[in-house]
C-alpha positions in Angstrom: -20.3 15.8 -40.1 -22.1 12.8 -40.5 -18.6 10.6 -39.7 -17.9 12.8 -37.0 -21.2 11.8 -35.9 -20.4 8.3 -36.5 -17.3 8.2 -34.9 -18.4 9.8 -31.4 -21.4 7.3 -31.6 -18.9 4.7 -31.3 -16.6 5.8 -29.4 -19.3 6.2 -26.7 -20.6 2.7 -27.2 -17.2 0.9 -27.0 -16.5 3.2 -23.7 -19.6 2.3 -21.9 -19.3 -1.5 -23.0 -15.8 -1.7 -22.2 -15.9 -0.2 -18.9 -18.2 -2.6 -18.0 -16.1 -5.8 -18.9 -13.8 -3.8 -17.4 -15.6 -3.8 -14.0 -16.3 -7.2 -14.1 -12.6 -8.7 -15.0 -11.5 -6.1 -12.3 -14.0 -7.7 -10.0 -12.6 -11.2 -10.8 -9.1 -10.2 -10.5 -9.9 -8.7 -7.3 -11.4 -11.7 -5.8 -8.3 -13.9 -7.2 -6.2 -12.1 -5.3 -8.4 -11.8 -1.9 -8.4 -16.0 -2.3 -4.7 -15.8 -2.7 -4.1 -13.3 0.0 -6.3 -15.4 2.3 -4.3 -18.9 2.0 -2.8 -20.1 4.7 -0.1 -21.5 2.9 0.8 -17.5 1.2 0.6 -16.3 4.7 2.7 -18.3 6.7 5.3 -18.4 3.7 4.8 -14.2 4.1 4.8 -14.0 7.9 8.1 -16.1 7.7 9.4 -13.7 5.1 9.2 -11.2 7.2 10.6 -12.4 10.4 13.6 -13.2 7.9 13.6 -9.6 6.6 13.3 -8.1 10.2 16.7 -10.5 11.0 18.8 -8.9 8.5 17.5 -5.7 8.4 19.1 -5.9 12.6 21.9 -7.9 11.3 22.2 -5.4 9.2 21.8 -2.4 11.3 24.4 -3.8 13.6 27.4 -4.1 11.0 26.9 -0.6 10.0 25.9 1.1 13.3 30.3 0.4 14.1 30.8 2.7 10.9 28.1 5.7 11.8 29.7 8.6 14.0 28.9 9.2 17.8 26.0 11.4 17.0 24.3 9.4 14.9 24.6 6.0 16.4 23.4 8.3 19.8 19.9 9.1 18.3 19.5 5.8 17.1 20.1 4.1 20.4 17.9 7.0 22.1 15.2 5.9 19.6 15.5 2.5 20.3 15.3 3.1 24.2 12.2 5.2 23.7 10.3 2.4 21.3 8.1 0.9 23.3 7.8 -3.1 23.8 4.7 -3.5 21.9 6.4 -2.2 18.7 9.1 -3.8 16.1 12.2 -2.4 14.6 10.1 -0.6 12.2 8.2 1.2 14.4 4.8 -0.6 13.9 2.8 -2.5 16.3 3.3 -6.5 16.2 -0.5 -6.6 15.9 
C-alpha cells in the first residue's frame, strides 16, 4: 500500500509540474509562430502562393472541364454564373 501510495504521490506531482512547463513552452511556441505568421516577408511569399495556386487550380479546371459530360460541366458553369463578383474560385470572399 505504502508504494501505491508512493507512486500516485508522484505521479500527481510530475502531472501538475509538467503541465505547467507545458503551458509555458506551449505559450512560447505559440508566440513564435504569431511573430512568424505576422512577417511581412511569410505573407507576401503566402499571398503569392496562393494567387499561384488559384492559377492552376483554373488552369486546371479548364483542361478537365473538356473531359466532364454535358451535365456536369452545365452545373459548373451555372455555379460560376451565380458566384458573385466579390468572391474567388473557391467560393470565399477576397477579403
Amino acid at each position: 500500500m505504502r508504494y501505491r501510495l508512493t507512486f500516485i504521490t508522484g505521479v500527481a506531482v510530475g502531472y501538475v509540474l509538467g503541465a505547467r512547463a507545458g503551458r509555458e513552452r506551449y505559450e512560447e511556441l505559440r508566440k513564435g509562430a504569431r511573430r512568424i505568421a505576422q512577417n511581412p516577408v511569410v505573407r507576401n511569399t503566402a499571398e503569392s502562393a496562393a494567387v499561384n495556386g488559384r492559377a492552376l487550380a483554373a488552369k486546371a479546371a479548364g483542361k478537365a472541364g473538356d473531359r466532364l459530360p454535358g451535365s456536369v460541366a452545365g452545373r459548373v458553369r451555372s455555379l460560376r454564373e451565380q458566384r458573385g463578383a466579390d468572391e474567388d474560385e473557391w467560393g470565399t470572399s477576397n477579403t
